[in-house]
LUMKE-717476 format. One line per field, with one value per atom (N, C-alpha, C): residue number from 1; x, y, z. Coordinates in Angstrom, 1 decimal, always signed. Atoms other than C-alpha are relative to their C-alpha. Layout:
# LUMKE-717476
num: NUM_...
x: X_...
y: Y_...
z: Z_...
END
This chain:
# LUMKE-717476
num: 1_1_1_2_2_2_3_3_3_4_4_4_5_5_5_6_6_6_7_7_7_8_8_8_9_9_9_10_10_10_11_11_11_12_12_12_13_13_13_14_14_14_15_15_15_16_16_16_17_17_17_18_18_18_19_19_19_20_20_20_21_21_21_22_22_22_23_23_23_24_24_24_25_25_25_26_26_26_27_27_27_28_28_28_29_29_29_30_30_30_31_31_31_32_32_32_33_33_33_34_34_34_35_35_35_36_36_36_37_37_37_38_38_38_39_39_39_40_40_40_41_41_41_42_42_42_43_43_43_44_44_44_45_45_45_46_46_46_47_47_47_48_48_48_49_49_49_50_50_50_51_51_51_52_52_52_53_53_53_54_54_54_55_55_55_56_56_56_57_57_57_58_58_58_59_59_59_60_60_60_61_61_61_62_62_62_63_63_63_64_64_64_65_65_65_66_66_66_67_67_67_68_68_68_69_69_69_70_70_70_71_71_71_72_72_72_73_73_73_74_74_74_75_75_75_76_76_76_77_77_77_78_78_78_79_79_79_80_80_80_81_81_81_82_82_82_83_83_83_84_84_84_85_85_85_86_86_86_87_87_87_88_88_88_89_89_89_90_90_90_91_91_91_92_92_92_93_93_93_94_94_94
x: +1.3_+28.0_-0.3_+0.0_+27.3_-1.9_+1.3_+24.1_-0.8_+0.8_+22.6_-0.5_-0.1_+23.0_-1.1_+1.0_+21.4_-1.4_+0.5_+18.8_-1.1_+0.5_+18.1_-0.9_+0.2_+18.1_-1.2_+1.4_+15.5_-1.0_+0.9_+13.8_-0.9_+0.4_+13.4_-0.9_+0.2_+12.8_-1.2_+1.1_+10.1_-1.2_+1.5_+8.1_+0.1_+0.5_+8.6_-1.2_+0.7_+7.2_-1.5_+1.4_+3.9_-0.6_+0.6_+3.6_-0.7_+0.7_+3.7_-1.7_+1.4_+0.9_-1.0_+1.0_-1.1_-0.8_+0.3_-1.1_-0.8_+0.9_-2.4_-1.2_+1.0_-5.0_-1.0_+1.4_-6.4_+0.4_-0.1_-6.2_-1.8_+0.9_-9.4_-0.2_-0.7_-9.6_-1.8_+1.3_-13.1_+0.7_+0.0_-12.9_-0.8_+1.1_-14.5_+0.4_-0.5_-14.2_-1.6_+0.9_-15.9_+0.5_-0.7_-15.7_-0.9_+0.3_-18.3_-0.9_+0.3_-20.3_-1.5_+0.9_-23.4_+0.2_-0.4_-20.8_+0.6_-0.6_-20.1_-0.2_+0.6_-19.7_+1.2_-0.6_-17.8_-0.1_+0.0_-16.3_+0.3_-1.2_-15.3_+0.9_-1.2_-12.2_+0.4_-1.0_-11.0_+1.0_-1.3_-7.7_-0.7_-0.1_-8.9_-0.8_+0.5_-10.7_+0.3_-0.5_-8.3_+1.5_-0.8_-5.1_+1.3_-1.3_-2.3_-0.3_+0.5_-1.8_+0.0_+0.3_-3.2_-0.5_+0.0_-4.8_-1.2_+0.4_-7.7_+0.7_-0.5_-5.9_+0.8_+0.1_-4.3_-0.8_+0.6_-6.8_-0.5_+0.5_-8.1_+0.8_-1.4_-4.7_+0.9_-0.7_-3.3_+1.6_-0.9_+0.3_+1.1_-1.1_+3.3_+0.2_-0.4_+3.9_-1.1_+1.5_+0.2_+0.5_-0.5_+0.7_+0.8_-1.2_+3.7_-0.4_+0.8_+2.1_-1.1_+0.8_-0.8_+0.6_-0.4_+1.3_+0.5_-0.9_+2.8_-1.1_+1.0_-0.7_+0.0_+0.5_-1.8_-1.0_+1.5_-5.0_-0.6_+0.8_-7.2_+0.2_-0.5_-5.4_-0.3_+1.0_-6.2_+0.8_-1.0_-4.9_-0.8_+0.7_-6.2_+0.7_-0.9_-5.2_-1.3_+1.1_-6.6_+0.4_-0.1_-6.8_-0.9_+0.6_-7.8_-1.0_+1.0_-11.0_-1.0_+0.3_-11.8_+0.9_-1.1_-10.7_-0.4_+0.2_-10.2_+0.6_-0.3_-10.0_+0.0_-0.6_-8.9_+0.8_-0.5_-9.1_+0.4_-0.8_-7.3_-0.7_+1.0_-9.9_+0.5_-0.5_-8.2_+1.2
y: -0.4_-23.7_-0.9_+0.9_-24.9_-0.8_+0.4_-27.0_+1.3_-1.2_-24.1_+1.1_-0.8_-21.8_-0.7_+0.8_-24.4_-0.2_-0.4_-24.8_+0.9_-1.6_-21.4_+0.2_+0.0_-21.2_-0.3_+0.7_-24.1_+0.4_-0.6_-22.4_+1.0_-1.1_-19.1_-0.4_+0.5_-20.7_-0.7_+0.6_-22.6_+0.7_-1.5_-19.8_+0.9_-0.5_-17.9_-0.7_+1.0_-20.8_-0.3_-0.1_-20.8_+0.6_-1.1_-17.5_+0.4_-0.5_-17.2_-1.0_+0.5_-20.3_+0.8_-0.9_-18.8_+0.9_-1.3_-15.4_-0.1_+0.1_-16.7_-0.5_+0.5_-18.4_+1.4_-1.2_-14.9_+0.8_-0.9_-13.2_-0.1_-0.2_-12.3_+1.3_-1.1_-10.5_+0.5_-0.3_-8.8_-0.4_+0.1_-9.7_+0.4_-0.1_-7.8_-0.4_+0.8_-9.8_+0.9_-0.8_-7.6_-0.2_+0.3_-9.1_+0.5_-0.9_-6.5_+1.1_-0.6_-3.9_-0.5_+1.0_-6.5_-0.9_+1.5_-9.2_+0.5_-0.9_-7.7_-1.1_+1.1_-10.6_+0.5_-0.6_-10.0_-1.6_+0.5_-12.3_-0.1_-0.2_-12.9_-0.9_+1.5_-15.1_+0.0_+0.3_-16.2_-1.0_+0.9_-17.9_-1.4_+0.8_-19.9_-1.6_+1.3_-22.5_-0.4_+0.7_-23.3_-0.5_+0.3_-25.3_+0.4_-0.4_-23.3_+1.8_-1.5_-19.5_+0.3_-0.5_-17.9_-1.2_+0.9_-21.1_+0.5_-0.9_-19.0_+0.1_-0.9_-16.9_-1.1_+0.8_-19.8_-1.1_+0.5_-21.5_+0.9_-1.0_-18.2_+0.4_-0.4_-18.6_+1.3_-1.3_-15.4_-0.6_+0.1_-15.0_-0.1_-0.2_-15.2_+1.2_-1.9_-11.3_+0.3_-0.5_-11.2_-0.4_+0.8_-13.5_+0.7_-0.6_-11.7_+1.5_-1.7_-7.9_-0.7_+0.4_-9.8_+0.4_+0.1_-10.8_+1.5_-1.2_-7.7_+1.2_-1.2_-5.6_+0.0_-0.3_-4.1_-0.2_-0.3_-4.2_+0.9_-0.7_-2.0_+0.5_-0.5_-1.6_-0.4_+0.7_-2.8_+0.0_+0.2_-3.7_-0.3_+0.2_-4.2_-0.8_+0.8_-7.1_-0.3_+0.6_-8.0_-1.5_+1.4_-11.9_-0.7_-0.1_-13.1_+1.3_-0.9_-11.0_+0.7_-0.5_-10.0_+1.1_-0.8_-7.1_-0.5_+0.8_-8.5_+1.1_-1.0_-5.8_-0.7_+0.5_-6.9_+0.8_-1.1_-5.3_-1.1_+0.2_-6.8_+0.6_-0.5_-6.8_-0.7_+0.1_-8.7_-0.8
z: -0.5_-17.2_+1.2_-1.0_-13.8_-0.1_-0.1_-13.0_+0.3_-0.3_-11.4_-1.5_+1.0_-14.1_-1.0_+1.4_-16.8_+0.7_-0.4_-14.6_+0.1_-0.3_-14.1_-1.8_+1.1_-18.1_-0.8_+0.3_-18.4_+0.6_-0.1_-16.7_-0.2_+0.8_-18.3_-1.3_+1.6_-21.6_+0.2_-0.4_-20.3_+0.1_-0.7_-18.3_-1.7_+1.5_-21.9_-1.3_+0.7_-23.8_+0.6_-0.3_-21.6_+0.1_+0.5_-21.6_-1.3_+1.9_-25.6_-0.5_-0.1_-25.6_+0.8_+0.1_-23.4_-0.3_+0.5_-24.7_-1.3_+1.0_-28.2_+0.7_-0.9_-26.5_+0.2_-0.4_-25.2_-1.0_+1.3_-28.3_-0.7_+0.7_-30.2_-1.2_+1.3_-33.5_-0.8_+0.6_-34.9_-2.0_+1.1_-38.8_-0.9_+0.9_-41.6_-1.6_+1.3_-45.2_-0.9_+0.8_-47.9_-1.6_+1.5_-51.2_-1.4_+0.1_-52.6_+1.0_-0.6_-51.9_+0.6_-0.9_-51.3_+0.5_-0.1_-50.1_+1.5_-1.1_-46.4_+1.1_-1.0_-43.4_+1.0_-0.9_-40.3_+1.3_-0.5_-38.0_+1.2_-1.0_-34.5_+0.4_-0.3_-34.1_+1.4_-1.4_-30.6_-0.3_+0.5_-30.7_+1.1_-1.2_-27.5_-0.4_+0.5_-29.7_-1.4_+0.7_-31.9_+0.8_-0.2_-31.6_-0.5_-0.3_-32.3_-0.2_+0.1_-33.4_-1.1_+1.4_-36.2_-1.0_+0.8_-37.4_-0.7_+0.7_-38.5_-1.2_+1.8_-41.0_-0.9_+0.7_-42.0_-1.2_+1.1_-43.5_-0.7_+0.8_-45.0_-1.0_+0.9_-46.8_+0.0_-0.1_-45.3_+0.1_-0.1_-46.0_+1.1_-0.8_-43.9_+0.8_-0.2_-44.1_+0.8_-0.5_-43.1_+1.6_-1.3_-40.1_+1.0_-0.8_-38.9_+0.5_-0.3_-39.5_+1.6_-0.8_-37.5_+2.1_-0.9_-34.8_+1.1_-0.5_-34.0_+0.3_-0.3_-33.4_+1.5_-0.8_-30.6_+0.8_+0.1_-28.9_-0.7_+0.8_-30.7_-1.3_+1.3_-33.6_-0.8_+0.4_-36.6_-1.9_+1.7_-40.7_-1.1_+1.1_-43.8_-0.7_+1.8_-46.7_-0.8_+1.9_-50.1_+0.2_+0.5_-49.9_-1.3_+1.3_-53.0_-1.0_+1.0_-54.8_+2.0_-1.3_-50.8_+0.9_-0.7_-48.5_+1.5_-1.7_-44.7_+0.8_-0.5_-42.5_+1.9_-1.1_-38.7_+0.9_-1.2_-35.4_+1.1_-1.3_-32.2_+1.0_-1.0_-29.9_+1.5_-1.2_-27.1_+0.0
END
């Protein structure tokens, strides 16, 4: 592989890598946590004031699987999990 080439490489992988930080960064997620039917709170998460991605749902103890499903929404889309004795319902607002 010549200089150039590698280069070239480190470069790609770089601009990828600031893109993916960024992008969490502008992410925002409406959260509704309903752990009855008088137990109803609703949150708004922005990624942009935490320090990494998904540190939210992490500490809410969301799984892996969760995390990954997460990752992979849309804007406006939106998912449902049972975390513990709570249902967290989560739209992808930006």
């Amino acid at each position: 592989m010549s200089v150039k080439q590698f280069l070239r490489s480190m470069n790609q992988k770089l601009a990828g890598k600031l893109t993916q930080s960024s992008e969490f960064r502008e992410r925002m997620w409406i959260v509704n946590v309903r752990e009855s039917t008088l137990k109803n709170e609703a949150f708004v998460v922005s990624e942009d004031s935490f320090s990494e991605p998904m540190q939210w749902m992490r500490r809410q103890n969301y799984s892996e699987y969760m995390i990954d499903e997460l990752n992979q929404l849309r804007l406006s889309q939106s998912i449902n999990f049972t975390v513990g004795n709570a249902e967290h319902c989560i739209l992808r607002v930006k």
